[in-house]
PyMOL commands that place a pseudoatom at each C-alpha (Angstrom):
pseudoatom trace, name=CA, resn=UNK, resi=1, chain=A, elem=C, hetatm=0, pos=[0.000, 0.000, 0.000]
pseudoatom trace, name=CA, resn=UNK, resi=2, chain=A, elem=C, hetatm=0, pos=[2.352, 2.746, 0.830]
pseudoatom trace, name=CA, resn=UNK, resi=3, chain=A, elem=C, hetatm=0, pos=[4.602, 1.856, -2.541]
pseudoatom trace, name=CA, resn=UNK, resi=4, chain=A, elem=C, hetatm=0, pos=[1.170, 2.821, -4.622]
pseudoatom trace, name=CA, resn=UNK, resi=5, chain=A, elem=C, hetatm=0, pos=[0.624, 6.005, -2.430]
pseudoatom trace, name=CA, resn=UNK, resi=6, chain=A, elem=C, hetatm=0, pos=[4.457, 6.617, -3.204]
pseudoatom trace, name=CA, resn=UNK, resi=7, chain=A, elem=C, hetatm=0, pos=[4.403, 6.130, -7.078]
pseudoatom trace, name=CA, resn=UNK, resi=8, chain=A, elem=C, hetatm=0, pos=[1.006, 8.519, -6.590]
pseudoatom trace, name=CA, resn=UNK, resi=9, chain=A, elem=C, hetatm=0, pos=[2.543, 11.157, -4.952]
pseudoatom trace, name=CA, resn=UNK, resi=10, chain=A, elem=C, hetatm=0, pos=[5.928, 11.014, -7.380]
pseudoatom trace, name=CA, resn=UNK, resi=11, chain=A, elem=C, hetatm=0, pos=[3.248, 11.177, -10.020]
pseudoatom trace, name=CA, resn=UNK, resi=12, chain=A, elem=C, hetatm=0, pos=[1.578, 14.099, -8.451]
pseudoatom trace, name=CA, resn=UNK, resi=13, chain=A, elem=C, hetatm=0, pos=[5.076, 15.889, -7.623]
pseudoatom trace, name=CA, resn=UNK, resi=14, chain=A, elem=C, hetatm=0, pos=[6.278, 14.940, -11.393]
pseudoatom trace, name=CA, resn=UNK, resi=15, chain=A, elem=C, hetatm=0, pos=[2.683, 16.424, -13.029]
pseudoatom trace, name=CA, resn=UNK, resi=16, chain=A, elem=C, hetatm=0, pos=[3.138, 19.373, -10.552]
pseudoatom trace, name=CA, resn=UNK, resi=17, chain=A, elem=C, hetatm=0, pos=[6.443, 20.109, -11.727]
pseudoatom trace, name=CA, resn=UNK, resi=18, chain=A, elem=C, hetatm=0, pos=[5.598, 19.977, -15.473]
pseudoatom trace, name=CA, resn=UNK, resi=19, chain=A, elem=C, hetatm=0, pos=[2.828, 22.588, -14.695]
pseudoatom trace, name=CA, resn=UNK, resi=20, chain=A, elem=C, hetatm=0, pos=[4.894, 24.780, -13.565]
pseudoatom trace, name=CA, resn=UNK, resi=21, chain=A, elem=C, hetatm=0, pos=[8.132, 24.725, -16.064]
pseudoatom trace, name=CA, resn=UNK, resi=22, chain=A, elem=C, hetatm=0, pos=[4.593, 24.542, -19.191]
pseudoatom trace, name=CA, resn=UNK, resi=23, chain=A, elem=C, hetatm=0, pos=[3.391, 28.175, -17.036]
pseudoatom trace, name=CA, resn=UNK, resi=24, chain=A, elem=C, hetatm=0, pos=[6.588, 29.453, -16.668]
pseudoatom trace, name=CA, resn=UNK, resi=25, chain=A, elem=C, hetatm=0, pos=[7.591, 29.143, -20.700]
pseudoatom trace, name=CA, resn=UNK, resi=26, chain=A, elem=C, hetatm=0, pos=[4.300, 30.550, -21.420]
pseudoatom trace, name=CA, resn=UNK, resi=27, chain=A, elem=C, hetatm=0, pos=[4.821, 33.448, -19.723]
pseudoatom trace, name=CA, resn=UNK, resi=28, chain=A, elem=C, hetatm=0, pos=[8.391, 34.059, -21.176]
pseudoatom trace, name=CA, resn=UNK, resi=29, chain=A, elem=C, hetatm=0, pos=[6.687, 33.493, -24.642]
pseudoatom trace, name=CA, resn=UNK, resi=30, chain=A, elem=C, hetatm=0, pos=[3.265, 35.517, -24.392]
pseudoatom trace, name=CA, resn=UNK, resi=31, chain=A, elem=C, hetatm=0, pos=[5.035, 38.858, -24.989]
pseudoatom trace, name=CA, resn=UNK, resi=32, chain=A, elem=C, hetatm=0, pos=[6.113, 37.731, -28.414]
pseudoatom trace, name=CA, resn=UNK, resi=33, chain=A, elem=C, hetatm=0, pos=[3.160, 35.817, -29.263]
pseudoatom trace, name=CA, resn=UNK, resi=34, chain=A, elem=C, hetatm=0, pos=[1.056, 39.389, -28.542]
pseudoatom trace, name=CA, resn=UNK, resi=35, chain=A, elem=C, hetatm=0, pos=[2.893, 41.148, -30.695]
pseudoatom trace, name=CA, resn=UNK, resi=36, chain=A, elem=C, hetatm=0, pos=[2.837, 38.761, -33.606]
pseudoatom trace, name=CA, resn=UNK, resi=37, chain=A, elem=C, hetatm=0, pos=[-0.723, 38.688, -33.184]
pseudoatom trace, name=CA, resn=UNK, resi=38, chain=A, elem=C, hetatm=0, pos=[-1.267, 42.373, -32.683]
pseudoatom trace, name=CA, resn=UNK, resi=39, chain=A, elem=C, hetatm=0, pos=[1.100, 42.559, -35.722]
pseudoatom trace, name=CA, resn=UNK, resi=40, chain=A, elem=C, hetatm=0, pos=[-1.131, 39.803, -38.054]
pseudoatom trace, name=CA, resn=UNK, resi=41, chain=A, elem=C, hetatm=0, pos=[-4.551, 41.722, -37.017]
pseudoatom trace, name=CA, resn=UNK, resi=42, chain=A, elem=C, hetatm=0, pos=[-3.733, 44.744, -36.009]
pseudoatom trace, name=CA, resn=UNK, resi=43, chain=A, elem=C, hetatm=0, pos=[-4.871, 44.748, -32.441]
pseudoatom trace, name=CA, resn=UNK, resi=44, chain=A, elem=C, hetatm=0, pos=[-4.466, 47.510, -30.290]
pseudoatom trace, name=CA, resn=UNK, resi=45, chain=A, elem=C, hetatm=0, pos=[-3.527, 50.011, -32.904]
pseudoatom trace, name=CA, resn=UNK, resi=46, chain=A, elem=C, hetatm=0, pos=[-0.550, 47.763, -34.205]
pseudoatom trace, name=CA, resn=UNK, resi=47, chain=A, elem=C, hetatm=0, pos=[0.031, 49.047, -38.187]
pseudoatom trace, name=CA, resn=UNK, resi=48, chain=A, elem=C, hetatm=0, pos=[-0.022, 46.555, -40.680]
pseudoatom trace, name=CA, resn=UNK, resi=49, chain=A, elem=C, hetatm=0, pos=[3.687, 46.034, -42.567]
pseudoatom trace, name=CA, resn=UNK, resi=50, chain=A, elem=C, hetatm=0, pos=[3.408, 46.417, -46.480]
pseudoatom trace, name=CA, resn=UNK, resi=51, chain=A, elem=C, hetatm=0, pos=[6.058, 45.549, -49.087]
pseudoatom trace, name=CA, resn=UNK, resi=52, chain=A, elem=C, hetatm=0, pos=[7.541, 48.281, -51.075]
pseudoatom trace, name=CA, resn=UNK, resi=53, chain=A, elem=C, hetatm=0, pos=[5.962, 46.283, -54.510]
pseudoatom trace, name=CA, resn=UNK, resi=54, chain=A, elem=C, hetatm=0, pos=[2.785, 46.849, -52.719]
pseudoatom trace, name=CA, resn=UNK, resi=55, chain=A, elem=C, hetatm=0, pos=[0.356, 48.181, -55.393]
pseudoatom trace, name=CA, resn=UNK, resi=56, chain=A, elem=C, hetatm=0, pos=[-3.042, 49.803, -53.654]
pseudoatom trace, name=CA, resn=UNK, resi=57, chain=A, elem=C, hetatm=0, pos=[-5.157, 51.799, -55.477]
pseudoatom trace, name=CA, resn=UNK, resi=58, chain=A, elem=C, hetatm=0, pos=[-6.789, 55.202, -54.520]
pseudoatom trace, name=CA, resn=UNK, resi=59, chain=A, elem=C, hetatm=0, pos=[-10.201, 55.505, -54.115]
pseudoatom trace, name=CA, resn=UNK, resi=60, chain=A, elem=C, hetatm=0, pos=[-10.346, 59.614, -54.074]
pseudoatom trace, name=CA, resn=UNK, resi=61, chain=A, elem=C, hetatm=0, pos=[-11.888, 59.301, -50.434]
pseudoatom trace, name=CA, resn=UNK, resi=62, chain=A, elem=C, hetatm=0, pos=[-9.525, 61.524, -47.892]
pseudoatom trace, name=CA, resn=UNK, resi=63, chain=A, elem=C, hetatm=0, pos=[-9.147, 61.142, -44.488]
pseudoatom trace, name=CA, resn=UNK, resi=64, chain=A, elem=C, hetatm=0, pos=[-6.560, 63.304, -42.127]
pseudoatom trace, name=CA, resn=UNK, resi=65, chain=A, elem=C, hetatm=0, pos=[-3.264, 61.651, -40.712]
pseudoatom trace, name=CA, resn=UNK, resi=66, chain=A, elem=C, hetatm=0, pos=[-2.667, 63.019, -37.964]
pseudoatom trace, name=CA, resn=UNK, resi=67, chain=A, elem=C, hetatm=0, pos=[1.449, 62.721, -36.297]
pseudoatom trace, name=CA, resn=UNK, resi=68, chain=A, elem=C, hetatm=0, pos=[2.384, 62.463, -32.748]
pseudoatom trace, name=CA, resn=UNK, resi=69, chain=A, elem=C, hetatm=0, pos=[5.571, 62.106, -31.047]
pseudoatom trace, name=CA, resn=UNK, resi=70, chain=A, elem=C, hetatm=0, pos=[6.623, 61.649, -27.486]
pseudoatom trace, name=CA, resn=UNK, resi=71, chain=A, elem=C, hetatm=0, pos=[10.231, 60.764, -26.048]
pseudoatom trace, name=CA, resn=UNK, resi=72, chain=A, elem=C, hetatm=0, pos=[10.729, 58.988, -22.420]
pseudoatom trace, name=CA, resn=UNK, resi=73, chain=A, elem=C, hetatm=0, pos=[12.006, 60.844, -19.727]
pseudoatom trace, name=CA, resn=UNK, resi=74, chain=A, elem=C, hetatm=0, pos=[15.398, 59.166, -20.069]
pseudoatom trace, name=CA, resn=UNK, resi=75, chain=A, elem=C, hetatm=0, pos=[16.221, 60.047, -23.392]
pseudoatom trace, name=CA, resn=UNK, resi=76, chain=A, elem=C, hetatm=0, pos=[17.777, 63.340, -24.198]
pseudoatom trace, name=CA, resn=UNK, resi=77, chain=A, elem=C, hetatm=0, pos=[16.258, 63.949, -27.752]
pseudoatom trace, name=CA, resn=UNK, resi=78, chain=A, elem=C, hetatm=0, pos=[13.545, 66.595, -29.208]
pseudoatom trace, name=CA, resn=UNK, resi=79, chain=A, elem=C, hetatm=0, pos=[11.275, 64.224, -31.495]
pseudoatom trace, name=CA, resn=UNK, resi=80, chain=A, elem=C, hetatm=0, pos=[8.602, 65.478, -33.736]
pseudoatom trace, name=CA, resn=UNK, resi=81, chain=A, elem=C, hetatm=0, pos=[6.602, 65.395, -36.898]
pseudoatom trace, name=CA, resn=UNK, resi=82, chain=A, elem=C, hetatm=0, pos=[7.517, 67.690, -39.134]
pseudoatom trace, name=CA, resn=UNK, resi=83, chain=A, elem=C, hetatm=0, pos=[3.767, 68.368, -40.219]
pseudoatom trace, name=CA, resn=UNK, resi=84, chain=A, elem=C, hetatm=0, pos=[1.411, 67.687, -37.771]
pseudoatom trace, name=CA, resn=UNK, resi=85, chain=A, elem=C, hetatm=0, pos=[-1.494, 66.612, -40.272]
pseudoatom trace, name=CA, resn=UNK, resi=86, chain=A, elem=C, hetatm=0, pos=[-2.065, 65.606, -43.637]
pseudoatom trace, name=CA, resn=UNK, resi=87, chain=A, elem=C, hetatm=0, pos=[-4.809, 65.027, -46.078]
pseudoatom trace, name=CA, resn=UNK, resi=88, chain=A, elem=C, hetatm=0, pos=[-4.501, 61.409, -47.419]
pseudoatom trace, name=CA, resn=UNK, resi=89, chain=A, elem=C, hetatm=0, pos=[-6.595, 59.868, -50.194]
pseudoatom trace, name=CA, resn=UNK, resi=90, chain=A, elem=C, hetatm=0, pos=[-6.908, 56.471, -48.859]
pseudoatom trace, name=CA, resn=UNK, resi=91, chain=A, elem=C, hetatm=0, pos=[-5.248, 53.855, -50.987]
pseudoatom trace, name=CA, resn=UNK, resi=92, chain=A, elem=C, hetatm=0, pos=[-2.592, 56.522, -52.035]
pseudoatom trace, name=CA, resn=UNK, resi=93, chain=A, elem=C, hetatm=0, pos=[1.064, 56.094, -50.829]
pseudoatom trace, name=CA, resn=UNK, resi=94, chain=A, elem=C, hetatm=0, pos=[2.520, 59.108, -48.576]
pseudoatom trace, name=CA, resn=UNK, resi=95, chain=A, elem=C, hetatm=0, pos=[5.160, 60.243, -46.937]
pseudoatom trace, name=CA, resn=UNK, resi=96, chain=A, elem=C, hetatm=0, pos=[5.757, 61.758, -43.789]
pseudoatom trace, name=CA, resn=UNK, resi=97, chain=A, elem=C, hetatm=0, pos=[8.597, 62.884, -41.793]
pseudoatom trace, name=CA, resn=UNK, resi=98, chain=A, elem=C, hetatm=0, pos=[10.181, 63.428, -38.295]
pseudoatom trace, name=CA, resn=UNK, resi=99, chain=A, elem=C, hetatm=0, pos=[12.902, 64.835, -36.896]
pseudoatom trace, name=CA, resn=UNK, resi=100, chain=A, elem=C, hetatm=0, pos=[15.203, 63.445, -33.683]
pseudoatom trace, name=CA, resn=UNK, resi=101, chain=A, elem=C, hetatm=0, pos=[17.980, 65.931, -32.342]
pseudoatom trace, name=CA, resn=UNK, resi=102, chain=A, elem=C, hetatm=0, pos=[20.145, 64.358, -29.878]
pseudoatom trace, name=CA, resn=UNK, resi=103, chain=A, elem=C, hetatm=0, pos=[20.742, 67.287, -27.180]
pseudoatom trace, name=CA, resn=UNK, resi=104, chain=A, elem=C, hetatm=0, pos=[23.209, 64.883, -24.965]
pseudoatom trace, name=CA, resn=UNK, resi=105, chain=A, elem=C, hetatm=0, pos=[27.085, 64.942, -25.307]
pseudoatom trace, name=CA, resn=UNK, resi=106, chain=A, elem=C, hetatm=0, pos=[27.277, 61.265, -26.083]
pseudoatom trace, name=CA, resn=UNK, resi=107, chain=A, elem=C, hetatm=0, pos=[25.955, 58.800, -28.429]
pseudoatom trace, name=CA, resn=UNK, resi=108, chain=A, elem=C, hetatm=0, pos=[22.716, 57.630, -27.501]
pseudoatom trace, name=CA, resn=UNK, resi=109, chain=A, elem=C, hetatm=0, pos=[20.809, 54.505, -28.977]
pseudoatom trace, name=CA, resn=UNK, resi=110, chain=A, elem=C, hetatm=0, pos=[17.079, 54.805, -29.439]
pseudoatom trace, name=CA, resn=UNK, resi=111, chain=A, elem=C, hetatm=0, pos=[13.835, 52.199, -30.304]
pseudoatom trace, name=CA, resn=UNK, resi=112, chain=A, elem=C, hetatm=0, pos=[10.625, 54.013, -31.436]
pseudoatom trace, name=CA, resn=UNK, resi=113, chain=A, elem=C, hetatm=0, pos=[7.169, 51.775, -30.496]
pseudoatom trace, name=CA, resn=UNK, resi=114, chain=A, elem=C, hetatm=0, pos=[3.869, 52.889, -32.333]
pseudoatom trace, name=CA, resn=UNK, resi=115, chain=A, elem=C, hetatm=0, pos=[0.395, 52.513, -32.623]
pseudoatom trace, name=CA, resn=UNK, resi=116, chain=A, elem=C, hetatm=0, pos=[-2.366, 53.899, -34.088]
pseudoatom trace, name=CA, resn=UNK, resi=117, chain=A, elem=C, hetatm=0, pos=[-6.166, 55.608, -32.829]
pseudoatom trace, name=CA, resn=UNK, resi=118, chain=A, elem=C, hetatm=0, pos=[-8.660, 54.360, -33.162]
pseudoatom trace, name=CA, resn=UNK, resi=119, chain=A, elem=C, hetatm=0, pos=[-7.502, 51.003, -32.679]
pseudoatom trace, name=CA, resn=UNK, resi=120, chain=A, elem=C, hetatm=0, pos=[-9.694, 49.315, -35.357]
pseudoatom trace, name=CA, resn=UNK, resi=121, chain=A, elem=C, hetatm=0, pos=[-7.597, 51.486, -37.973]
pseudoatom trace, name=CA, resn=UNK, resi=122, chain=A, elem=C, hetatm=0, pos=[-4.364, 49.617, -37.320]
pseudoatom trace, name=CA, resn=UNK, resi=123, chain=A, elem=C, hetatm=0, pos=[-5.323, 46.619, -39.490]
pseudoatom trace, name=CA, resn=UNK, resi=124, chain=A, elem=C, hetatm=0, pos=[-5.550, 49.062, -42.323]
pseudoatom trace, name=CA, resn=UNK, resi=125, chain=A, elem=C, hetatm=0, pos=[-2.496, 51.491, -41.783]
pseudoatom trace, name=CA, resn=UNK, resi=126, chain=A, elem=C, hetatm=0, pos=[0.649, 49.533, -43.524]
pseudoatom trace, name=CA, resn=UNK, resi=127, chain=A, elem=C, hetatm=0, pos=[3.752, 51.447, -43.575]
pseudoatom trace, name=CA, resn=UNK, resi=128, chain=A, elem=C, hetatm=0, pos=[6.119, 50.357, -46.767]
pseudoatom trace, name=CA, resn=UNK, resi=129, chain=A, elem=C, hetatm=0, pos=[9.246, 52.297, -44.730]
pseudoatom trace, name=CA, resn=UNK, resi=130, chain=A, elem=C, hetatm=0, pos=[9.724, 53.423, -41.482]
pseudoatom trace, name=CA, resn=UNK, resi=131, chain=A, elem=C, hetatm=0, pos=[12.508, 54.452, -38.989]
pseudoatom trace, name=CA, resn=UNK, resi=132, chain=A, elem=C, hetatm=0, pos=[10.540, 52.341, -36.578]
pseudoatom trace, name=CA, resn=UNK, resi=133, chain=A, elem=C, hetatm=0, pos=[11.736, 49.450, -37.881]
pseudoatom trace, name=CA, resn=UNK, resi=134, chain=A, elem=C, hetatm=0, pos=[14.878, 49.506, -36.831]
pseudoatom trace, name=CA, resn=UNK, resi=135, chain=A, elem=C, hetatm=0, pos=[16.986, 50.999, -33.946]
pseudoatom trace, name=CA, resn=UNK, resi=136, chain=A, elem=C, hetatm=0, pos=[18.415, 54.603, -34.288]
pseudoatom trace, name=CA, resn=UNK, resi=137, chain=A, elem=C, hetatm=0, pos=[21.543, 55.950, -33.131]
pseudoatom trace, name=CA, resn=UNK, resi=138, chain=A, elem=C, hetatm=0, pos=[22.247, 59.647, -33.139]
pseudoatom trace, name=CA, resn=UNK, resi=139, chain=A, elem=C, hetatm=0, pos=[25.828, 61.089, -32.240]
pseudoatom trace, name=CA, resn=UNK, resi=140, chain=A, elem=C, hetatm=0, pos=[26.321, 63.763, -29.475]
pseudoatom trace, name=CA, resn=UNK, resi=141, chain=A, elem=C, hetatm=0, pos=[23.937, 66.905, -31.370]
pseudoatom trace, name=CA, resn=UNK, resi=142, chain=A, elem=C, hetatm=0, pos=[23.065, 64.972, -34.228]
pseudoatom trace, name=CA, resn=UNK, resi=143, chain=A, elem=C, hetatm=0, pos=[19.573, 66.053, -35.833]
pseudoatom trace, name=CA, resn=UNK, resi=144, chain=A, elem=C, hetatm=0, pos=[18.398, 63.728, -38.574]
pseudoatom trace, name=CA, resn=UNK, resi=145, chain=A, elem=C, hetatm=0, pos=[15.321, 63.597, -40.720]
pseudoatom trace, name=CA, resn=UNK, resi=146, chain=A, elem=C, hetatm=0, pos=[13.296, 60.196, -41.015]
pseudoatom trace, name=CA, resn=UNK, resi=147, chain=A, elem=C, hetatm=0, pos=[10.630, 59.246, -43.010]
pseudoatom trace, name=CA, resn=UNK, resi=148, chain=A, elem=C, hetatm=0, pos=[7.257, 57.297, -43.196]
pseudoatom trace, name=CA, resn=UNK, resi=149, chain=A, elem=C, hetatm=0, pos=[6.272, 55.582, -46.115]
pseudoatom trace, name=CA, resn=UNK, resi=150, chain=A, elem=C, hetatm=0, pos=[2.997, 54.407, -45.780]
pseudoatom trace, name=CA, resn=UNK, resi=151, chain=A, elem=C, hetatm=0, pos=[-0.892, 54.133, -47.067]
pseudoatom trace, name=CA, resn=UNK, resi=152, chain=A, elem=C, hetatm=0, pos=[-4.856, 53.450, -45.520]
pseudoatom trace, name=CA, resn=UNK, resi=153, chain=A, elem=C, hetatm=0, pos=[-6.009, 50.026, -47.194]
pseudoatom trace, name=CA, resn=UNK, resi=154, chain=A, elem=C, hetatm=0, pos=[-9.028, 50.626, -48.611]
pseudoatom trace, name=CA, resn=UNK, resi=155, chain=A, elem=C, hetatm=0, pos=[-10.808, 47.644, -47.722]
pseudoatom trace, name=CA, resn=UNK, resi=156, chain=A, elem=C, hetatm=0, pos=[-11.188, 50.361, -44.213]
pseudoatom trace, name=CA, resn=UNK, resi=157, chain=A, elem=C, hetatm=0, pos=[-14.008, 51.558, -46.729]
pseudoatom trace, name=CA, resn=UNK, resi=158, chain=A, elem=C, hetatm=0, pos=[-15.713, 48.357, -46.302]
pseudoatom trace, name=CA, resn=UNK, resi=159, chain=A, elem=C, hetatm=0, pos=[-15.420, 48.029, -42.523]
pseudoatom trace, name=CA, resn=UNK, resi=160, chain=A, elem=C, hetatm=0, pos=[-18.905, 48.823, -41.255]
pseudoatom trace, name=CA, resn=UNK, resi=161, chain=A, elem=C, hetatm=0, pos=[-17.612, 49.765, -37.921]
pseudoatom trace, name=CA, resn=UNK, resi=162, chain=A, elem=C, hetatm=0, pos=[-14.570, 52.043, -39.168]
pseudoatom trace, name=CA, resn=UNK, resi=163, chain=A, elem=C, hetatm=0, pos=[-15.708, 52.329, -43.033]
pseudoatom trace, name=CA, resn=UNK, resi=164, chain=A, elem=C, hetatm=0, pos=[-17.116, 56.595, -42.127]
pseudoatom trace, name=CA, resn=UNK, resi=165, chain=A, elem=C, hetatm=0, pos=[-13.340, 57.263, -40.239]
pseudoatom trace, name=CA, resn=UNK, resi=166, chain=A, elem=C, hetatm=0, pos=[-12.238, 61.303, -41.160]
pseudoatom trace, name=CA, resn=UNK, resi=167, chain=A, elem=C, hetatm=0, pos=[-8.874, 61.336, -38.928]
pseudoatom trace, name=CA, resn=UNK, resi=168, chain=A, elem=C, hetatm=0, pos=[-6.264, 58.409, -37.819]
pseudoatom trace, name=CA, resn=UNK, resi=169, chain=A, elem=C, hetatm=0, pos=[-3.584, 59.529, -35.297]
pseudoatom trace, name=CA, resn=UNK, resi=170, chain=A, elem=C, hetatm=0, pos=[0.044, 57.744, -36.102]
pseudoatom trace, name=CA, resn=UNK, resi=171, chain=A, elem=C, hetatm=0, pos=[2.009, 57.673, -32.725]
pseudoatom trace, name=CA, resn=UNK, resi=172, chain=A, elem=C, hetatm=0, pos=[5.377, 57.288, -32.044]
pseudoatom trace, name=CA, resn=UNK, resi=173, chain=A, elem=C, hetatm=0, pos=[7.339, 57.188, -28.362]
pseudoatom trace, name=CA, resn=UNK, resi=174, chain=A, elem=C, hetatm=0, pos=[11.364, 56.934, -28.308]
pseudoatom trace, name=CA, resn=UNK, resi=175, chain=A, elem=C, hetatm=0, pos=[12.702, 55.214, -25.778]
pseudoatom trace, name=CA, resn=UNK, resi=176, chain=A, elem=C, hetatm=0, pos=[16.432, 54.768, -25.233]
pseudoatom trace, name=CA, resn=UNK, resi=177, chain=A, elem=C, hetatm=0, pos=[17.361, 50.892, -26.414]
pseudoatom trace, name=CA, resn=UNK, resi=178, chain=A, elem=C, hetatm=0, pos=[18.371, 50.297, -22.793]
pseudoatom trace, name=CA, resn=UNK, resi=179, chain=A, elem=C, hetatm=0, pos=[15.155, 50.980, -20.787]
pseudoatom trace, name=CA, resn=UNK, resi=180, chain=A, elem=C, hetatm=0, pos=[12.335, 48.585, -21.115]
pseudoatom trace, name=CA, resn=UNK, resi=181, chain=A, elem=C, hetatm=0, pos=[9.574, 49.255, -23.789]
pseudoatom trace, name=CA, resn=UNK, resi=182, chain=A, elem=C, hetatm=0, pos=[6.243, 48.985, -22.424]
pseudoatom trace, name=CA, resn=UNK, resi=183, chain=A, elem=C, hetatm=0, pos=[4.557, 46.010, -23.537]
pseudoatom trace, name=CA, resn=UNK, resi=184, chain=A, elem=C, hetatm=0, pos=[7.898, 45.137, -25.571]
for i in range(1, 184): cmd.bond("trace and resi %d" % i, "trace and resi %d" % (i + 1))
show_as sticks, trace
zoom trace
């Protein structure tokens, strides 16, 4: 009897145990299964990634882009859109632009994160080119100019819940490559 109620409670400690280590790897790999997903359907304002051999047509309808820009605490830069708005016809490829001026008197590595309002709209905003793509690294009072390329899918037309949309607000935060990116 107490050689089954051993074999039971190795069992028990041995399913226990596997619990745990299955938890603990699903927590390590949730944050990049989000984003993939966010990045597949657009979730939570994540943009869509195009191909530069993209071809979309225009459809004439407009609707205003609107830029923001926002820097953490911890990094020493001015970031902004050069334009704060623009008139897009949706299906039409544009370009936008920001600056970054690096005030500090060293050289200072940064990571830009991004979403777009309202939400829904992220499934439809693809960006061909962006700085966001890739770090950024400015040089003690460098100031550089980098561009958008993107366009509005027009299947957002056919969306019954975002179809009538006027304005979509493109966001960007800069955060230096060493401090943790929220949600990242």
């Amino acid at each position: 009897m107490s050689a089954a109620l051993a074999r039971r409670n190795r069992r028990s400690a041995l399913l226990a145990s596997l619990l745990v280590v299955v938890m603990v790897a699903l927590g390590f790999a949730s944050v990049p299964l989000y984003r993939i997903f966010c990045q597949v359907t657009g979730f939570g304002g994540t943009t869509m990634r195009a191909d530069a051999s993209t071809v979309v047509q225009p459809t004439g309808r407009l609707v205003t882009v609107r830029f923001d820009s926002n820097t953490s605490p911890h990094l020493p830069w001015s970031f902004e859109p050069e334009a704060i708005t623009d008139r897009v016809a949706i299906g039409a490829r544009d370009m936008a632009f920001y600056r970054a001026h690096n005030f500090s008197a060293r050289t200072i590595t940064g990571t830009a994160v991004f979403n777009v309002t309202p939400q829904r709209a992220g499934q439809y905003f693809n960006k061909i080119q962006c700085f966001c793509f890739e770090q950024q690294t400015l040089r003690p009072g460098e100031e550089v100019r980098m561009p958008v390329v993107f366009f509005v899918d027009p299947a957002i037309l056919d969306d019954p819940e975002i179809g009538g949309i006027d304005e979509i607000t493109l966001s960007y935060t800069f955060y230096p490559v060493d401090e943790p990116v929220p949600g990242g």
